[in-house]
PAROVEX-230522 format. One record per residue (C-alpha): residue in one letter; y, x, z. Coordinates in steps of 0.02 Angstrom, whole numbers, padded with zeros to 5 digits, always signed. Layout:
! residues N
AYXZ/...
END
This chain:
! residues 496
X+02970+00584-02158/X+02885+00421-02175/X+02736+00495-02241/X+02718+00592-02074/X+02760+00435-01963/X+02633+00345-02077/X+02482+00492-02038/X+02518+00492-01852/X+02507+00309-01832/X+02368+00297-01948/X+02270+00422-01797/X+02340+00339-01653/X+02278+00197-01707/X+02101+00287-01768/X+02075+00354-01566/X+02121+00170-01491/X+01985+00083-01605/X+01868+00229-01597/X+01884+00261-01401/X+01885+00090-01385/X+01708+00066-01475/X+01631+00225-01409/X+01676+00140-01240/X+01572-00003-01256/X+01437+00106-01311/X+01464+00184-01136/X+01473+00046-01055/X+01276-00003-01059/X+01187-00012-00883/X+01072+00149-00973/X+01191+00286-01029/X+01303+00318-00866/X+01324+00495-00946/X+01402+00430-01092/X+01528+00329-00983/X+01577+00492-00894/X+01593+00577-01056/X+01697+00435-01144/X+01809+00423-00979/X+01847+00624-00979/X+01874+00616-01178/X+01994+00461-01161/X+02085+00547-01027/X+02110+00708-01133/X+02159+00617-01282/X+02284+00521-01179/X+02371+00674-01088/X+02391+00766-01279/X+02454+00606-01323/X+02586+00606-01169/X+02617+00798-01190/X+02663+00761-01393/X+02789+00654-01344/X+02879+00774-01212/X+02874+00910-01295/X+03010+00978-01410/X+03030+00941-01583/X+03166+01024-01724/X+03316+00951-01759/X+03261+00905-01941/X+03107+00790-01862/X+03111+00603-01846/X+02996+00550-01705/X+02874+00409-01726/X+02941+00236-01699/X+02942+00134-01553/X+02785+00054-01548/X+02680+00208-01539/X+02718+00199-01326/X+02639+00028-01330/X+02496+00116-01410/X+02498+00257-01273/X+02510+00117-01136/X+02377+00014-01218/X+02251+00171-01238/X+02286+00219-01031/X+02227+00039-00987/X+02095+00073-01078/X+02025+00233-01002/X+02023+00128-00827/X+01946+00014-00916/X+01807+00142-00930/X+01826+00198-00743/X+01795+00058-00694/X+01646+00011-00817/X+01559+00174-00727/X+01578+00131-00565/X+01512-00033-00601/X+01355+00022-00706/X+01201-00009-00645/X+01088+00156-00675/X+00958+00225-00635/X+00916+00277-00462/X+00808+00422-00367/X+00647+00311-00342/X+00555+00263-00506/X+00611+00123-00578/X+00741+00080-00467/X+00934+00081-00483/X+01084+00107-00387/X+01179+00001-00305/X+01349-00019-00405/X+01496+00093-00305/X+01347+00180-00170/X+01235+00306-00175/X+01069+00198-00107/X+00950+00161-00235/X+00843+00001-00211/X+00667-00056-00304/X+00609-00226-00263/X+00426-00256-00317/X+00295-00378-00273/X+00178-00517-00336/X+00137-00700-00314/X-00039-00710-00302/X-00199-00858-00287/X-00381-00838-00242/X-00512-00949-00252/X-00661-00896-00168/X-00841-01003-00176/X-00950-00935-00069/X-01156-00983-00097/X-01187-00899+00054/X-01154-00924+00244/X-00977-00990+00289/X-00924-00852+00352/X-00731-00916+00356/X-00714-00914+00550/X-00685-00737+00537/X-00592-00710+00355/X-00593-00803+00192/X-00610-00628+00110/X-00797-00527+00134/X-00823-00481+00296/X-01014-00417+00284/X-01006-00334+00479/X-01008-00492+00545/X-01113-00625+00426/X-01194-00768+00519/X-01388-00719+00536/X-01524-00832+00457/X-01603-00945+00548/X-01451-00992+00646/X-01347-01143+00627/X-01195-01051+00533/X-01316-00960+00440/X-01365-01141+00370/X-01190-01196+00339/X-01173-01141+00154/X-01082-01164-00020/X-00894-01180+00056/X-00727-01165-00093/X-00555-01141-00041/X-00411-01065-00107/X-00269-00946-00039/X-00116-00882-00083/X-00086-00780+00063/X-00107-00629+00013/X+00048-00628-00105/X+00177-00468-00075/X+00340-00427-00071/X+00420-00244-00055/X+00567-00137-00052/X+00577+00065-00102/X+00759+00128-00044/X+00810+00311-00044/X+00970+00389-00019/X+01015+00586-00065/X+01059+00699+00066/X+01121+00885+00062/X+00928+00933+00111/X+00851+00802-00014/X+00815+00620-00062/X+00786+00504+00127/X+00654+00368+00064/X+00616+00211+00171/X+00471+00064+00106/X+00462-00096+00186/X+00304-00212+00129/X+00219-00355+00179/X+00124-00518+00162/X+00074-00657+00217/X-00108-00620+00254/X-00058-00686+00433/X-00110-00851+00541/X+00064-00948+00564/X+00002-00989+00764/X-00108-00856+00820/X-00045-00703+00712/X-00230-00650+00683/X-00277-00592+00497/X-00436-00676+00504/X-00502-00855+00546/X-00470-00930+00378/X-00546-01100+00437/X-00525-01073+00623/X-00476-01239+00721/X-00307-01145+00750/X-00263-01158+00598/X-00354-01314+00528/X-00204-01440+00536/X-00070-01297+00442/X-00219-01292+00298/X-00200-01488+00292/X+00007-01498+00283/X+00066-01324+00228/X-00036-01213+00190/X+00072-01100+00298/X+00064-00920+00348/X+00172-00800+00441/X+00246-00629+00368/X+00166-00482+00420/X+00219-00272+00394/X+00088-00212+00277/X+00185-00038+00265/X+00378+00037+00344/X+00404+00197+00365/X+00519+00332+00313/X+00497+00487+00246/X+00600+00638+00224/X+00531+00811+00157/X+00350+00818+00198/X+00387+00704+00362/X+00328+00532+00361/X+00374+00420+00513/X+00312+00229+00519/X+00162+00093+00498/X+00068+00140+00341/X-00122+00176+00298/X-00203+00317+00391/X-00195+00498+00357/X-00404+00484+00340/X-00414+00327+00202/X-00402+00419+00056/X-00286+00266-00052/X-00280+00353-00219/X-00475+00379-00249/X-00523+00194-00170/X-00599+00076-00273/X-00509-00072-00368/X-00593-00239-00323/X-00536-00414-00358/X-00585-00458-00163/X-00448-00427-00022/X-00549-00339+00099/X-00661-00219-00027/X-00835-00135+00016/X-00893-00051+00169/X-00932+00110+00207/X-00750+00218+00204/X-00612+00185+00292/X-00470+00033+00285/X-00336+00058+00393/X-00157+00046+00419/X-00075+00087+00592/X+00083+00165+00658/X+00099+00366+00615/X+00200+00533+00636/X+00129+00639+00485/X+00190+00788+00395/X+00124+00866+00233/X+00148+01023+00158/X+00141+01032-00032/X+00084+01192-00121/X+00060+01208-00317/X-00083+01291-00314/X-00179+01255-00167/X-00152+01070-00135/X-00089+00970-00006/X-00109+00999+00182/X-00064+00861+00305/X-00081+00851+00493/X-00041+00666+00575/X-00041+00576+00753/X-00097+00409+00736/X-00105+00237+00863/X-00258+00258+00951/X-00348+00081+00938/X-00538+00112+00956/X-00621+00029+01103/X-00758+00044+01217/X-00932-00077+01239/X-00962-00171+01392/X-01142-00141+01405/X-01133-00256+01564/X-01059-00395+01475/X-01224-00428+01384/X-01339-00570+01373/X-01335-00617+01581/X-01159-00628+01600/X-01071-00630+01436/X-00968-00795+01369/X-01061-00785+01209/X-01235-00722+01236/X-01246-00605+01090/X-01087-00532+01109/X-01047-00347+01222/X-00847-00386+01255/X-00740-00248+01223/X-00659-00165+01375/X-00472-00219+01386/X-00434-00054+01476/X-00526+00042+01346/X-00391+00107+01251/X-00347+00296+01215/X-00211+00392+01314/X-00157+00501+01182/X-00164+00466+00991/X-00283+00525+00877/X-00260+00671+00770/X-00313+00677+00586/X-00306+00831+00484/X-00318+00811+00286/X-00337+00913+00101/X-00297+00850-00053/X-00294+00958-00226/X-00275+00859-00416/X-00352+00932-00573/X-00344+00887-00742/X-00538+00830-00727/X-00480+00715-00578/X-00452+00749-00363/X-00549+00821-00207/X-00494+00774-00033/X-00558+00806+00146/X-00513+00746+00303/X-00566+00752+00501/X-00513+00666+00660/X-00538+00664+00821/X-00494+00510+00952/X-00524+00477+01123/X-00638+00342+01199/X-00603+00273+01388/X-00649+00166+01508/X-00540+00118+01654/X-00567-00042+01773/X-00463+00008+01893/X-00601-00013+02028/X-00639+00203+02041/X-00775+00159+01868/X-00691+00254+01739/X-00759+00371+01602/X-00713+00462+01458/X-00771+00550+01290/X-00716+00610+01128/X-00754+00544+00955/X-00742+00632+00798/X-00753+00600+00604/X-00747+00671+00440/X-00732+00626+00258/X-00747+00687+00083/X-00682+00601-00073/X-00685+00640-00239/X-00632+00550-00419/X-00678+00623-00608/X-00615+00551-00778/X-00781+00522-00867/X-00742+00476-01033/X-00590+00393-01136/X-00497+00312-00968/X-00642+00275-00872/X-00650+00341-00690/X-00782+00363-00561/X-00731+00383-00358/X-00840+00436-00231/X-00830+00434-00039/X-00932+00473+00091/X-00887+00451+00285/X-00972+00499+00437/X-00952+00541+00630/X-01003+00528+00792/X-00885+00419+00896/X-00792+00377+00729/X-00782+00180+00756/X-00635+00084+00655/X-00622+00238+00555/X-00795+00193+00471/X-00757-00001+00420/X-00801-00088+00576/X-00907+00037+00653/X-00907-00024+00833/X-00888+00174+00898/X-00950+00185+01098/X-01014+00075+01259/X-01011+00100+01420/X-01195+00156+01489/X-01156+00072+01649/X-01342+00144+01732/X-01286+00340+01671/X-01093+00289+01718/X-01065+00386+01562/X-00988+00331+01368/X-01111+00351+01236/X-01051+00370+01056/X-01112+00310+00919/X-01183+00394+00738/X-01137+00325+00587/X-01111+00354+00400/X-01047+00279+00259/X-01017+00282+00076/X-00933+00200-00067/X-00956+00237-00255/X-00861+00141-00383/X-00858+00147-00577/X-00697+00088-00702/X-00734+00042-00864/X-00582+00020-00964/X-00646-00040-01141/X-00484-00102-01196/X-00309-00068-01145/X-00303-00262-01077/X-00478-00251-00986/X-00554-00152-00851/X-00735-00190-00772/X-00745-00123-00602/X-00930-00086-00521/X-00910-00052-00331/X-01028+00000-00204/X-01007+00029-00014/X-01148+00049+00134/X-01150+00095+00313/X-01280+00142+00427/X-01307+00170+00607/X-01400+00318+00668/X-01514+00319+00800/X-01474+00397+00968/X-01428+00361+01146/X-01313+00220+01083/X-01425+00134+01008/X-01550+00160+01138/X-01415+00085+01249/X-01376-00074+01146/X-01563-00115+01128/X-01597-00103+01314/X-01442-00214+01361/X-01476-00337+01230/X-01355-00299+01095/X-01467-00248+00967/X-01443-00425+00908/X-01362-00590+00867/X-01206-00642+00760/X-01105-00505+00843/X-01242-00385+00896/X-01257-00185+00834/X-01303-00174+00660/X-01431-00058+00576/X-01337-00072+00399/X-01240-00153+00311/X-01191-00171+00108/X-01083-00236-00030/X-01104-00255-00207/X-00938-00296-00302/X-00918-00332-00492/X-00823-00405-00616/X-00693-00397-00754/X-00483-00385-00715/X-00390-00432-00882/X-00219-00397-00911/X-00150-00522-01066/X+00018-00475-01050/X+00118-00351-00954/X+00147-00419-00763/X-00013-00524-00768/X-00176-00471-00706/X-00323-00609-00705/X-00486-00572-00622/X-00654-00632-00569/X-00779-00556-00477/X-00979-00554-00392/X-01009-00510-00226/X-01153-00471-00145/X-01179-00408+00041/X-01303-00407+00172/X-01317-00344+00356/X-01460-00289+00473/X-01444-00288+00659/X-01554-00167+00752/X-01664-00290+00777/X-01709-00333+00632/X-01622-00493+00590/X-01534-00518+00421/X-01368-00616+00365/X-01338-00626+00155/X-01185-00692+00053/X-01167-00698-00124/X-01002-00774-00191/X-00878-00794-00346/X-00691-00715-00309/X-00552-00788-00438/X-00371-00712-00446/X-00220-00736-00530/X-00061-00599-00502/X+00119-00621-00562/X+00185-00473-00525/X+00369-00404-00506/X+00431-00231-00519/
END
């Protein structure tokens, strides 16, 4: 008899140190399964265990001494134990690289990065409208800002901070992003004026700038609801540059949108979006008799769009790289309020493509064009009233942007980035050169172009450095020309 009491107490005491270690091999944040496993195996071995004990035994047997219940009470504290180690876990969750929140079904991903430029620019200070490039609206030469050159400063505004969440449903996974910066003025909430007079005295103390929304939105199926980039920038085949803004000559916006996509495996994506109307209208009669500025045509403030603009959009991946194309269509107004009104419709298209050329080098193309496109084409201006015809005139425009990747090394890629606009001639342009806005710091422009390159290095994971060459020029239609050449330094710490 003692040799059975020994063997039974001998493997009740082999499943308590066993389950005991195979529990804290559960236990780690990364194998949730193996908790629920070790939980269901603890809880079998604990009701054989209590069944043993109840059940009946011959008259001949001599049950297992007293101490074997503290074992069964000792092995049941340890399976909540477990339980609880489970609910507690923190595991993975349905965005990548996020988890779930401990006892909830919500899974979170925080991600973000602390981030410094310092910008030297040889050519006109141009800081009045953005420390980044902003070739659209370079002072002239000749002029007096034109003159004011070689100006350094540094920024740290455009740092960023984010938040994936998603939750599961009985239909599927509800996402919501929420991102922003602090590209922002702290008094005037305007992106721009880096050195403006508004915000000379915060660049003296604090260095201080407000938070803006970059991106927040939700999306469920193929529905997307929210402020995020428009249906017609094509994000995935845009060129990397160390500079905020980027080149000319595609599109760069982000705006408030109801867009729905519908995914096929073989055919691509197709999308369909209504999107914040925002384009405005030319005061041709705000020109240089009457204007403020004298070489400025003021945008109507009753120029806005009644409806929203529509964009329709195809994507498709290959193994060789992507193809997308996309169209829109807006409307352009003018209302005084007075019995002058007008109206017309603008349009646009694009075309993108991207191709792996060798190793992990990649090459993106883009070209954008349209008649009536305006912000869609990088601060095309898009129409003016023709206040002698009483009618809106449109105007032609096209751009393109080519950029190249060279990725020698896993820790270095050289990016060499292209982008152009130009205006084509027609009755807007015959308008702005009869009314005086062919020229000046803020007159029509002819073309416009940016040259970007430079090296990003990556010494360790979560660290990207970067410098980078600029060049970019503009011509008005009349002929006048405004050149910047500068040096763009950045440091990211990121978080994910």
């Amino acid at each position: 008899m003692s040799t059975r009491n020994t063997i039974f107490g001998i493997s009740l005491l082999t499943l308590l140190l066993g389950g005991a270690a195979r529990a804290e091999e559960a236990a780690r944040p990364d194998d949730v399964q193996a908790l629920r496993a070790e939980v269901k195996r603890l809880a079998e071995e604990l009701e054989a265990l209590k069944a043993r004990a109840a059940a009946p035994t011959p008259a001949s047997y001599t049950p297992p001494p007293a101490p074997a219940a503290e074992q069964v009470a000792a092995l049941a504290e340890r399976v909540d134990v477990v339980e609880i180690q489970q609910k507690d876990a923190v595991v993975a969750g349905d965005v990548p690289g996020s988890f779930r929140v401990p006892g909830t079904e919500l899974s979170l991903r925080l991600y973000g990065f602390a981030e410094l430029n310092w910008v030297h620019a040889f050519g006109p200070d141009n800081s009045d409208i953005d420390y980044a490039t902003f070739a659209p609206y370079l002072p002239l030469e000749g002029t007096a800002a034109g003159r004011r050159t070689n100006r350094d400063y540094l920024t740290a505004r455009t740092s960023r901070l984010g938040i994936d969440a998603a939750t599961p449903t009985r239909y599927g996974v509800l996402g919501v992003k929420i991102e922003g910066d602090f590209n922002n003025e702290p008094r005037t909430g305007n992106t721009a004026q880096y050195g403006a007079p508004e915000n000379l005295f915060t660049q003296q103390q604090t260095s201080s700038y407000g938070f803006r929304v970059r991106h927040l939105y939700g999306v469920f199926g193929g529905l997307l609801v929210g402020q995020t980039w428009s249906t017609f920038m094509d994000v995935d085949n845009y060129p990397e540059t160390v500079d905020y803004n980027g080149p000319t000559g595609a599109t760069f916006i982000r705006q408030p949108v109801i867009r729905y996509t519908y995914a096929t495996q073989s055919a691509g994506g197709f999308t369909v979006a209504l999107e914040n109307s925002s384009s405005y209208v030319l005061d041709s009669r705000a020109g240089p008799a009457d204007s403020p500025n004298p070489d400025y045509g003021l945008p109507i403030p009753t120029s806005l769009s009644r409806v929203p603009d529509v964009v329709v959009r195809w994507d498709k991946g290959f193994q060789w790289g992507a193809l997308g194309a996309r169209a829109m269509t807006q409307e352009l107004r003018f209302d005084d309020g007075d019995g002058t009104k007008a109206a017309a419709r603008g349009w646009g298209a694009a075309a993108s493509a991207s191709f792996k050329v060798r190793g992990s080098d990649w090459l993106a193309l883009q070209v954008t064009g349209g008649d009536g496109i305006g912000r869609y084409l990088n601060y095309i201006e898009g129409a003016l009233y023709d206040a002698a015809a009483g009618r809106i005139r449109t105007e032609r425009a096209v751009g393109v942007i080519a950029g190249y990747q060279l990725k020698p090394a896993g820790w270095v890629r050289v990016n060499f980035v292209y982008g152009a606009t130009r205006d084509l001639d027609g009755s807007y342009t015959d308008v702005a050169k009869a009314t005086g806005l062919d020229g000046g710091r803020y007159g029509v422009n002819r073309s416009v172009q940016q040259l970007h390159v430079g090296p990003i290095f990556t010494p360790v994971k979560g660290v990207d450095v970067g410098v980078e060459g600029i060049w970019a020029q503009r011509r008005t239609l009349a002929g006048e020309r405004g050149e910047d050449q500068r040096l763009d330094f950045s440091v990211k710490y990121y978080v994910n």
